[in-house]
C-alpha positions as CSV (number, residue, x, y, z in Angstrom):
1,X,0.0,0.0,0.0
2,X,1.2,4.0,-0.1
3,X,1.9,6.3,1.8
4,X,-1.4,8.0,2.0
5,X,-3.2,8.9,5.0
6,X,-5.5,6.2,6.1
7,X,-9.1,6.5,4.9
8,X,-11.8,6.8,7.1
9,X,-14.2,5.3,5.4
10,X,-14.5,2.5,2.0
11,X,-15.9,5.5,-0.1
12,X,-12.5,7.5,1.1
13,X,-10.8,4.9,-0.2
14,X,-12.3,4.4,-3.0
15,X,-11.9,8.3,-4.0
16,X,-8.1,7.6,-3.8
17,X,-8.1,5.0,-6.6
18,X,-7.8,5.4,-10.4
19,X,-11.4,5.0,-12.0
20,X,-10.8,1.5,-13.6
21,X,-9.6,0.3,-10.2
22,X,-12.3,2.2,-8.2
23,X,-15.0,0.2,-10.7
24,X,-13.4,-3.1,-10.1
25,X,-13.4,-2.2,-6.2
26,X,-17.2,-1.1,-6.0
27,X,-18.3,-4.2,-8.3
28,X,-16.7,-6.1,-5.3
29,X,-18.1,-4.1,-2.1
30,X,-21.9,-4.6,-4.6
31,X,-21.1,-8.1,-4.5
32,X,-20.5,-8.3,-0.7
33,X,-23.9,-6.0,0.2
34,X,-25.9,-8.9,-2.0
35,X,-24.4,-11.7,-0.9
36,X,-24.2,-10.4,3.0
37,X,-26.8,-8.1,3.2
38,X,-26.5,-7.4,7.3
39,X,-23.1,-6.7,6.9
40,X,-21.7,-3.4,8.0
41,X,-18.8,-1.5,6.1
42,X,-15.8,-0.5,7.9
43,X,-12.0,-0.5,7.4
44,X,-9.3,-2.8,9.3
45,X,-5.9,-2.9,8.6
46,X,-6.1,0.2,6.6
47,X,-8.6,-2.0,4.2
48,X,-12.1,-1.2,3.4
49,X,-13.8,-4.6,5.0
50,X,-17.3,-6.1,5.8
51,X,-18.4,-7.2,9.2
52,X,-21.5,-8.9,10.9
53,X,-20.8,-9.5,14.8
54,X,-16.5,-9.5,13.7
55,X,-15.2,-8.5,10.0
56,X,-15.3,-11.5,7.8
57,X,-13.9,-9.9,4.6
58,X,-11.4,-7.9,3.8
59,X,-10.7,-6.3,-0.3
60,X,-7.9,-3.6,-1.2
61,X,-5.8,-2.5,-4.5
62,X,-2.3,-3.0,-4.8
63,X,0.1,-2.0,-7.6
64,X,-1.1,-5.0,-9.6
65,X,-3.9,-6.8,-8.1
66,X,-6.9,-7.0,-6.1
67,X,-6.4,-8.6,-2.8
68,X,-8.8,-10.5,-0.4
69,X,-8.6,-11.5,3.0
70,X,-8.6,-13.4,5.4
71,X,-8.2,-17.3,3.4
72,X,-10.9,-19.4,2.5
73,X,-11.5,-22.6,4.3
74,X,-13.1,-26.1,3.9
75,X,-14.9,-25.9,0.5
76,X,-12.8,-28.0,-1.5
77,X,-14.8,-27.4,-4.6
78,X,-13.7,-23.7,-4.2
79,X,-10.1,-24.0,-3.2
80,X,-9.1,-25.6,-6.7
81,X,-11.1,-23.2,-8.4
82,X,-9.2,-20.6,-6.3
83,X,-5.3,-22.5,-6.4
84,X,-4.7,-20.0,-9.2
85,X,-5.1,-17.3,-7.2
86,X,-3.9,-17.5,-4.0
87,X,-0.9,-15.7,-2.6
88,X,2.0,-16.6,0.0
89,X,-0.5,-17.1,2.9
90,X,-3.5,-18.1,1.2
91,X,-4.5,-14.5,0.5
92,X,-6.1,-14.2,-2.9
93,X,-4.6,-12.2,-5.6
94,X,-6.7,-11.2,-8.3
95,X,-4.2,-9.8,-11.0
96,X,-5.4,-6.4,-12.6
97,X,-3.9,-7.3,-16.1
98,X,-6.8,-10.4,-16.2
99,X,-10.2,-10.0,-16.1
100,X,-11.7,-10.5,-12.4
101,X,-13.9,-13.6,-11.8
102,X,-16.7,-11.8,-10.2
103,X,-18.9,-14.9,-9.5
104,X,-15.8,-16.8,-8.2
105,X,-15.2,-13.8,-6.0
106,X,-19.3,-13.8,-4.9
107,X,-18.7,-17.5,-3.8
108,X,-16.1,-16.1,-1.6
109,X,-17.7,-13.5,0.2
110,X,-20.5,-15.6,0.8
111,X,-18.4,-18.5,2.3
112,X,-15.9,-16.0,4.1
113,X,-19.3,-14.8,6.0
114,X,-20.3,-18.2,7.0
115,X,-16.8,-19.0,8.2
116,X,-15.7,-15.5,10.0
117,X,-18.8,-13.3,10.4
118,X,-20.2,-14.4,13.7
119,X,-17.9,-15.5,16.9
């Protein structure tokens, strides 16, 4: 991440972003309200996020890809369809220069909620 000051809210940091990025980020944050519609916006770790009773997903631009947090569990149907995408911790990395499997990334929101959202 840069340098910038911290946003205070997601639609800070989404005014910080280039307009191809900040379309690609708001597609995402649509996808999380329909998927999770109780969830609450917020930002941790300097990420715009998504909680219920704790945050359960986390979504922020980097130089070169979209990254989502924290790493999706159980589903074995969905890791393999993820393996191509997953970082050094089993972060996802979406790469900007492809174009962004929405509907892979709605099965992820919606399983990251059912994993993380409630304590």
């Amino acid at each position: 991440m840069s340098k910038e000051p911290a946003a205070a809210t997601i639609d800070a940091y989404l005014a910080g972003r280039s307009p191809e990025i900040r379309e690609i980020l708001e597609t995402v944050r649509g996808i999380v309200k329909e998927e999770v519609p109780e969830a609450t916006e917020t930002i941790g770790y300097q990420m715009p996020a998504f909680k219920v009773e704790r945050i359960f997903f986390y979504f922020a631009a980097f130089k070169k890809h979209l990254g989502i947090y924290p790493p999706v569990n159980g589903d074995e149907a969905l890791q393999r369809e993820l393996a191509p995408y997953l970082g050094p911790k089993n972060n996802l990395k979406f790469p900007f220069d492809q174009p962004i499997p929405y509907e892979l990334i709605r099965r992820v929101a919606k399983t990251l909620a059912e994993q993380y959202a409630r304590r």
